[in-house]
SETIMI-413673 format. One record per residue (C-alpha): residue in three letters; residue number from 1; x, y, z. Coordinates in steps of 0.2 Angstrom, whole numbers. Example, Ala and Ser with C-alpha at 12.3 -4.5 7.8 and 13.67 -1.06 7.14 Angstrom:
2
+------+-----+-------+-------+-------+
| type | seq |    c1 |    c2 |    c3 |
+------+-----+-------+-------+-------+
|  Ala |   1 |    62 |   -22 |    39 |
|  Ser |   2 |    68 |    -5 |    36 |
+------+-----+-------+-------+-------+
This chain:
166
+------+-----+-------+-------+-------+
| type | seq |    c1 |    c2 |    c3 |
+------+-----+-------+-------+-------+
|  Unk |   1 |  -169 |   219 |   -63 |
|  Unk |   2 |  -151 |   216 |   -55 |
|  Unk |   3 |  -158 |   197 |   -48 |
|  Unk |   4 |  -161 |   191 |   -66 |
|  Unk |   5 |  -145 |   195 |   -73 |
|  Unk |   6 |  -137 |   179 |   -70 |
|  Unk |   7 |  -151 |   167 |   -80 |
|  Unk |   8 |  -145 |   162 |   -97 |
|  Unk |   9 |  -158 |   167 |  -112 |
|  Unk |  10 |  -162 |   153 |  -124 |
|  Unk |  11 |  -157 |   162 |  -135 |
|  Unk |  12 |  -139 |   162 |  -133 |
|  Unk |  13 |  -126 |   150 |  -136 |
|  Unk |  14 |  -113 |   143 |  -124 |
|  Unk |  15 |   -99 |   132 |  -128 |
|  Unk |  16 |  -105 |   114 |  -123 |
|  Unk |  17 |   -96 |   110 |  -106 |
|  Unk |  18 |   -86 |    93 |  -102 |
|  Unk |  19 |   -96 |    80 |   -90 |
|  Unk |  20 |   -91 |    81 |   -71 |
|  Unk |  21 |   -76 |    71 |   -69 |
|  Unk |  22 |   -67 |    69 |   -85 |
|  Unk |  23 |   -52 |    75 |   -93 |
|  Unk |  24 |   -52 |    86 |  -107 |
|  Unk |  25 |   -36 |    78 |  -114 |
|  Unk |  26 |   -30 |    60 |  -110 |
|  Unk |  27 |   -10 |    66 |  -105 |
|  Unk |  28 |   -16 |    71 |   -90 |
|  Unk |  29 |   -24 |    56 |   -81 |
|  Unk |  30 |   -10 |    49 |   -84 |
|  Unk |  31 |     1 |    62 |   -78 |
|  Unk |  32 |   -10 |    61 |   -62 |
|  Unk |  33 |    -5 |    41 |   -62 |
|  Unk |  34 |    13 |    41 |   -65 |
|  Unk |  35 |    19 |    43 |   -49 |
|  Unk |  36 |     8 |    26 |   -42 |
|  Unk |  37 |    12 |    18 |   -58 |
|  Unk |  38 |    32 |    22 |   -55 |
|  Unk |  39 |    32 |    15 |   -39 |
|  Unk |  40 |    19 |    -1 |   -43 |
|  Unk |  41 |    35 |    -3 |   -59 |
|  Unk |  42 |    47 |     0 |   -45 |
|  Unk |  43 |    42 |   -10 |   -30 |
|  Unk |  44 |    29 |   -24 |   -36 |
|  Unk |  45 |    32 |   -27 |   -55 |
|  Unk |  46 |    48 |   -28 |   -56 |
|  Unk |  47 |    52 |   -39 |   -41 |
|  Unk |  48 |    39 |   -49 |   -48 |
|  Unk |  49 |    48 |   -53 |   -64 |
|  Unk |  50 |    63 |   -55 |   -57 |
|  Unk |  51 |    60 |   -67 |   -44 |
|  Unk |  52 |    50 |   -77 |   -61 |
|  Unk |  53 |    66 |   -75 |   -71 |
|  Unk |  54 |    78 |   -81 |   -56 |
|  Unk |  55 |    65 |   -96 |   -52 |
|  Unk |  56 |    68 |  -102 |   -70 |
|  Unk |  57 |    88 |  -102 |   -68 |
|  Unk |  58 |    97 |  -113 |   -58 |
|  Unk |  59 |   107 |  -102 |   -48 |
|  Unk |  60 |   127 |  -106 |   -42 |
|  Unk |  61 |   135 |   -95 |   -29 |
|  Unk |  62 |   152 |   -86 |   -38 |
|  Unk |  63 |   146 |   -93 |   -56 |
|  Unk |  64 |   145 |   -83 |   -70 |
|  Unk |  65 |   135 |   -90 |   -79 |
|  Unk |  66 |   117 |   -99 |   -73 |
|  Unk |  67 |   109 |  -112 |   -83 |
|  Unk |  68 |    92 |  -111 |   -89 |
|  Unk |  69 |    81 |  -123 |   -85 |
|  Unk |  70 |    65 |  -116 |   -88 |
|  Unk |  71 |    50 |  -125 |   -79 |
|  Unk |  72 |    60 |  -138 |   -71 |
|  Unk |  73 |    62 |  -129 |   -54 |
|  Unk |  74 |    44 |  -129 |   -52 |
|  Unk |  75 |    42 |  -147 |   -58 |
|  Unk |  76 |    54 |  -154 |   -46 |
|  Unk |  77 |    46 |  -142 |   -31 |
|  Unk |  78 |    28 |  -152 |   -35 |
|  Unk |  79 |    36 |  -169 |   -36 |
|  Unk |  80 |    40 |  -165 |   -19 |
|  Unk |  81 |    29 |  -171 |    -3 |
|  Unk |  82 |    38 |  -157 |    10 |
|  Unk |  83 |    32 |  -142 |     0 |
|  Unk |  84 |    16 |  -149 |    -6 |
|  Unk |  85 |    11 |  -153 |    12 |
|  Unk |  86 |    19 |  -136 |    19 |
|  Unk |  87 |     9 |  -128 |     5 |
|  Unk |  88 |    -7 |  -136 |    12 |
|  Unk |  89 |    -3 |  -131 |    31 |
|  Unk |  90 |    -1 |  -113 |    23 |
|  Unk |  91 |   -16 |  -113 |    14 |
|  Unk |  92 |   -25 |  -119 |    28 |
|  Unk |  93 |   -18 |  -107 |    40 |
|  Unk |  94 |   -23 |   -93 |    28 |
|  Unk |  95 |   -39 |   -98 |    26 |
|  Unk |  96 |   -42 |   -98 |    45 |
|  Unk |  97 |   -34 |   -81 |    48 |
|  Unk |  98 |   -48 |   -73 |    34 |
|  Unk |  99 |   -61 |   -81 |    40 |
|  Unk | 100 |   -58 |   -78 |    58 |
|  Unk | 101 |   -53 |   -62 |    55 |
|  Unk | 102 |   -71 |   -58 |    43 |
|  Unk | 103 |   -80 |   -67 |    56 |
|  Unk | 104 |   -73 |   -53 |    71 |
|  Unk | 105 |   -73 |   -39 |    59 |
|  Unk | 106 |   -92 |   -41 |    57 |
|  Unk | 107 |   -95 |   -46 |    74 |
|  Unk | 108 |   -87 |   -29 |    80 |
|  Unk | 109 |   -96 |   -19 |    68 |
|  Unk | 110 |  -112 |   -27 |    73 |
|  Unk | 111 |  -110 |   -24 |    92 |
|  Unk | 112 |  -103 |    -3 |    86 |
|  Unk | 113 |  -120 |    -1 |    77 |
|  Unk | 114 |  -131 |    -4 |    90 |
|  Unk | 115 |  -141 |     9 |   101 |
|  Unk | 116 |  -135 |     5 |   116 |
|  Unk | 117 |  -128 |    18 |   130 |
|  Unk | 118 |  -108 |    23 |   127 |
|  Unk | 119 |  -109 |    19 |   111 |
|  Unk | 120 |  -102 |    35 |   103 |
|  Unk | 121 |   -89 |    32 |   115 |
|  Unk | 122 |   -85 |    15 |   111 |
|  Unk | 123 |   -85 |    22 |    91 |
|  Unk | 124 |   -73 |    34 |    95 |
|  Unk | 125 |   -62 |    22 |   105 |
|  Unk | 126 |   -64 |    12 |    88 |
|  Unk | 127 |   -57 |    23 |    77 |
|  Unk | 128 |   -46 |    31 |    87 |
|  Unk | 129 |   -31 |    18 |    80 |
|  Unk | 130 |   -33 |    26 |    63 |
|  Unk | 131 |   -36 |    45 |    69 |
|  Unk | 132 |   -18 |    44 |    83 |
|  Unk | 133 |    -6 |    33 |    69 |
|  Unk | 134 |    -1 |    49 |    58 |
|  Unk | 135 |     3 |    58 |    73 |
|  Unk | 136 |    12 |    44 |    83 |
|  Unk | 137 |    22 |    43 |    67 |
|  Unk | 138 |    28 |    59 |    66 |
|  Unk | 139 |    32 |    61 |    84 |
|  Unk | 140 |    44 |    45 |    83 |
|  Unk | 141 |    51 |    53 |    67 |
|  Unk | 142 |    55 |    69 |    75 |
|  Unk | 143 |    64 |    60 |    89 |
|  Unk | 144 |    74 |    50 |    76 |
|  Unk | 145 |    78 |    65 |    65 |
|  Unk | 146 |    80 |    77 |    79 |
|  Unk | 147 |    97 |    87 |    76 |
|  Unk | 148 |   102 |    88 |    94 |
|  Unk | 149 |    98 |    74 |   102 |
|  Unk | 150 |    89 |    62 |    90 |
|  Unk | 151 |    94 |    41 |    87 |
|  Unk | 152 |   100 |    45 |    69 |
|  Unk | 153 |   111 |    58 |    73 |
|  Unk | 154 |   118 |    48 |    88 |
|  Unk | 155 |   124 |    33 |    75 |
|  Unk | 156 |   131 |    45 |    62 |
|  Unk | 157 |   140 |    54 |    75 |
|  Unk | 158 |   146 |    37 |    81 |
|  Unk | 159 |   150 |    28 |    68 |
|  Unk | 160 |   155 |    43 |    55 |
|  Unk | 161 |   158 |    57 |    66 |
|  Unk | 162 |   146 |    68 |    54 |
|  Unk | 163 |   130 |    76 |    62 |
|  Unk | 164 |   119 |    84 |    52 |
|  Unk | 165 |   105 |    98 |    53 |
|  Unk | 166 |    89 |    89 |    47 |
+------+-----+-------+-------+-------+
């Protein structure tokens, strides 16, 4: 009968099938990752070393050259009783800010999972930040990029007399 044709006989052989959610060659997770990873290089890494490199350097304005004085800079900056007791009013501050924040955070989610009358409306309302911000963002980008009347076109035809079609 037609409704058995699809069922797979013992008997015969298949070729074995790769496990749900892996690669069958390992170029293409990292194809997949190489925009994130370009922009983590870009944005974060970078910056990151640099800023380390320049901390290490002691930095004249219009010198060519900069001496390097390897940890030196960060001795001196924990010899000192400004930063160490700004660094405690920041730490302190920070440590406020999380806590305070965890504390609403969970006393909001508490109240949202209550059965209590509105609550799907009070949900709603909740979310509603995360549901309207794409749509807020593109709306103030179409006024900046709008060709006739938008605020981009408005300083390039200002400033540059050039207006152009986005």
């Amino acid at each position: 009968p037609l409704r058995w044709w699809f069922i797979v006989r013992p008997n015969q052989r298949h070729a074995p099938r790769a496990a749900q959610g892996t690669f069958k060659d390992a170029v293409t997770p990292w194809l997949l990752l190489l925009p994130t990873l370009t922009v983590l290089i870009l944005f974060l890494y970078y910056p990151f070393l640099d800023t380390f490199r320049l901390s290490t350097l002691i930095v004249q304005p219009r010198a060519r050259r900069t001496p390097f004085v390897c940890l030196n800079n960060f001795t001196t900056l924990l010899g000192d009783a400004a930063y160490l007791r700004s660094m405690l009013i920041t730490l302190v501050i920070t440590a406020a800010i999380v806590v305070l924040s965890l504390l609403i955070a969970l006393l909001i989610a508490s109240v949202a999972y209550q059965p209590i009358r509105g609550a799907g409306v009070y949900r709603t309302l909740l979310v509603w930040s995360y549901a309207i911000s794409p749509a807020v963002a593109g709306l103030i980008f179409f006024i900046i990029f709008n060709p006739t009347a938008g605020i981009a076109n408005y300083f390039l035809r200002n400033l540059f007399g050039v207006q152009l079609a986005w």
